[in-house]
C-alpha positions in Angstrom: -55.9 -21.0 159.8 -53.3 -21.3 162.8 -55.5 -23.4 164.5 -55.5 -25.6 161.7 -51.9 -25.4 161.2 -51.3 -26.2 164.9 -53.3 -29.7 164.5 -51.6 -30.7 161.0 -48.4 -30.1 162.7 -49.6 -32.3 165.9 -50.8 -34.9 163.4 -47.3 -35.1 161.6 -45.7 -35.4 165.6 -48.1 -38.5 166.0 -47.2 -40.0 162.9 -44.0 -39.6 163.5 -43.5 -41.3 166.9 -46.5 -43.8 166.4 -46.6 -45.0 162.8 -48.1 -48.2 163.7 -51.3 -46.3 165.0 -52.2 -44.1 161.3 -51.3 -47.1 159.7 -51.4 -51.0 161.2 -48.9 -53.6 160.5 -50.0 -55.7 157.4 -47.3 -58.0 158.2 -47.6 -61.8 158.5 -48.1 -62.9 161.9 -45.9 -65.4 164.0 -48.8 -67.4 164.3 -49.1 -67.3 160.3 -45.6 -68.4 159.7 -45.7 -71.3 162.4 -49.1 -72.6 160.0 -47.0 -71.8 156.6 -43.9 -73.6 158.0 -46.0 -76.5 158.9 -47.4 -76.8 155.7 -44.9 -76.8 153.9 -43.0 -79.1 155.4 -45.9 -81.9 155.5 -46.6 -80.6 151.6 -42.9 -82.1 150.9 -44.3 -85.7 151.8 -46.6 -85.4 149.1 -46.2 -86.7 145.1 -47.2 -83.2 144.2 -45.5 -80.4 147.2 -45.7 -77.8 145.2 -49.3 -77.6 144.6 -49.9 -79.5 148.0 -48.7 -75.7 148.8 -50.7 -73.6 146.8 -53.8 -75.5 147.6 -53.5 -75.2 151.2 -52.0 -71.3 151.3 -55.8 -70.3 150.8 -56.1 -71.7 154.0 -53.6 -70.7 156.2 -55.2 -67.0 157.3 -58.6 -69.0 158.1 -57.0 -71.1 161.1 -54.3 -72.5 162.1 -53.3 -75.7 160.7 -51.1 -77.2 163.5 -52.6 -81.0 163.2 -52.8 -83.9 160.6 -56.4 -84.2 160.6 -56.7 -80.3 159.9 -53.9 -80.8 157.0 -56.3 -83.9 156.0 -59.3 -82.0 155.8 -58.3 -78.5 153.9 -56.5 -81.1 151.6 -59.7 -82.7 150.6 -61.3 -79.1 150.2 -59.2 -78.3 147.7 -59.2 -81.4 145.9 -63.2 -81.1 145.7 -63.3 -77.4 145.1 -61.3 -78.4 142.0 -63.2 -81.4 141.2 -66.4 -79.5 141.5 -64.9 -76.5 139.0 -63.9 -79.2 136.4 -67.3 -80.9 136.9 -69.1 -77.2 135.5 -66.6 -77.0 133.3 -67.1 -80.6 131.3 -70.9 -80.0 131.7 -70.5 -77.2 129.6 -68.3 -78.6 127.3 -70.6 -81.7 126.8 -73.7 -79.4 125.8 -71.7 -77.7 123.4 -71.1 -81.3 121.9 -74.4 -82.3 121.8 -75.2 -78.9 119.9 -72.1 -79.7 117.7 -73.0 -83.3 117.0 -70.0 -84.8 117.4 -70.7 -88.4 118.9 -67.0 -89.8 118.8 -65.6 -86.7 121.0 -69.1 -86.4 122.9 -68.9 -90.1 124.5 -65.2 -89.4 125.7 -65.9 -86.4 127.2 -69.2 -87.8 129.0 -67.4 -90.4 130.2 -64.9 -88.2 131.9 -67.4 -86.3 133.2 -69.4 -89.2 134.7 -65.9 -90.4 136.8 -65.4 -86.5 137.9 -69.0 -86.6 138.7 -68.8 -89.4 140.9 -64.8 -88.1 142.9 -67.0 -85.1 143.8 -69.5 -87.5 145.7 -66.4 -89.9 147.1 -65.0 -86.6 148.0 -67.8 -85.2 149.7 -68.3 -88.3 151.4 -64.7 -87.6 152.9 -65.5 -85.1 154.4 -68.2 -85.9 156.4 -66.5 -88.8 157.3 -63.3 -86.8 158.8 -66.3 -84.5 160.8 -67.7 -87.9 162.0 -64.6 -89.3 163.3 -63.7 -86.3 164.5 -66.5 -86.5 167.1 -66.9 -89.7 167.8 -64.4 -91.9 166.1 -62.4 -92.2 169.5 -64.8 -94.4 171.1 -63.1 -97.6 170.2 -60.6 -99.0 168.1 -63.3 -100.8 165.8 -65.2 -97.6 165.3 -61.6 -95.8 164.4 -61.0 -98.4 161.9 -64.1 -98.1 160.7 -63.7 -94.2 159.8 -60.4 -94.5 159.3 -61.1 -97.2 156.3 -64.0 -95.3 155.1 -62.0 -91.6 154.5 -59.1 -94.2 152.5 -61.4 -95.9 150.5 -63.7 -93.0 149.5 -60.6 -90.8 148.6 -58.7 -93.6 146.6 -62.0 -94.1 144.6 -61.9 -90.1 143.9 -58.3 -90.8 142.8 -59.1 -93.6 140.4 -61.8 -91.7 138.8 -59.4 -89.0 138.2 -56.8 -91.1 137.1 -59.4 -93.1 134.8 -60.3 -89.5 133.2 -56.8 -88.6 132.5 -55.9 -91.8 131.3 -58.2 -91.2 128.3 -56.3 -88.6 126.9 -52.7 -90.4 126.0 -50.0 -88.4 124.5 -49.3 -84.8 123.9 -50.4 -84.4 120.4 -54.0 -83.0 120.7 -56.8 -80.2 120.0 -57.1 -77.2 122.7 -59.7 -78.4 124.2 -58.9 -82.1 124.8 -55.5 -80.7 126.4 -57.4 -78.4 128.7 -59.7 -81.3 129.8 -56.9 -83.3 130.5 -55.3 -80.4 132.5 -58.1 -79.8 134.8 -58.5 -83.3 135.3 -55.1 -84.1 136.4 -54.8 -81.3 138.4 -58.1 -82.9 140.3 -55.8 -86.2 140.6 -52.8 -84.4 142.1 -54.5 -82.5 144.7 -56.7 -85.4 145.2 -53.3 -87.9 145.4 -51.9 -85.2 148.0 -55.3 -85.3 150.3 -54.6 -88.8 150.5 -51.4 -88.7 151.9 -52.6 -86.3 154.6 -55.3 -89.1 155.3 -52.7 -91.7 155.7 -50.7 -89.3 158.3 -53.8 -88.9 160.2 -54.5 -92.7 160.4 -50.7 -92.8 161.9 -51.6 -90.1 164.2 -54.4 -91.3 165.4 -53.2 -94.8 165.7 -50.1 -93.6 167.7 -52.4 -91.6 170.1 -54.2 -95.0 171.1 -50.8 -96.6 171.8 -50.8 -97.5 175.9 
């Protein structure tokens, strides 16, 4: 009993003088609030900073985001995560349609479904465009125009579905489910519009590193 008394007393002396050992920091790191500084202030560039923000705070404890083609390409991650959720979530709706036989509503659902079907691929095309010149897209000037032209177009085409989508919803005045379509959808657009402003400040980063 003494002996255990002596060690709960030496514990409470340790705690004591070296809190940080029992229990670590859980504080952000420097390093973290450099990245979240960063961010937000190249999310206030944007159409949309606030969910520029929100989007790329998922991100921030991964790796550091301290250039614009890292902004670029966790921009267009969240864009297609989201595209890629409302995909699932329209594919669902248009089965219950078709069960439902509703052939107005079904055809104005499918179609939005079709355009968010097709940002996903643009997206994903993106993507693997930023990785490619990434590696090798500092070759030559033609070859950087030619990624750098690629990413644009492929992301504006994402945007236009999106916008084509939301477009078929007008108003305010409408059922649940047509407003929470038209929700997801936009917010695919907006995060979608913000990845390609990040794209444009990587073009001008790049293109400023090639200046002589």
């Amino acid at each position: 009993m003494v002996a255990h008394n002596v060690k709960l007393i030496i514990l409470l002396v340790l705690v004591s003088l070296f809190p940080h050992i029992i229990f670590p920091a859980t504080t952000t790191s420097a390093k973290e609030y450099d990245t979240k500084a960063y961010v937000d202030s190249w999310c206030r560039t944007t159409l949309y900073p606030k969910l520029c923000v929100r989007s790329l705070s998922r991100y921030v404890h991964s790796r550091a985001m301290q250039n614009p083609r890292d902004l670029a390409r966790f921009a267009l991650k969240a864009s297609l995560y989201r595209a890629k959720y409302t995909k699932a979530f329209l594919l669902i709706e248009v089965k219950n349609l078709e069960i439902t036989l509703r052939p107005q509503y079904y055809a104005l659902v499918h179609d939005c479904l079709t355009q968010i079907r097709d940002s996903v691929n643009q997206l994903s095309q993106a993507i693997a465009e930023l990785d490619r010149v990434s590696r090798r897209g500092g070759k030559s000037q033609g070859a950087l125009d030619w990624h750098i032209n690629n990413l644009q177009t492929w992301t504006s085409t994402a945007l236009t579905d999106a916008e084509t989508c939301v477009s078929q919803f007008p108003g305010r005045r409408m059922s649940k489910v047509k407003a929470t379509i038209k929700g997801k959808v936009k917010n695919v657009e907006e995060s979608t519009s913000n990845a390609l402003a990040f794209i444009h400040h990587y073009a001008a980063a790049r293109y400023r590193a090639r200046r002589p």
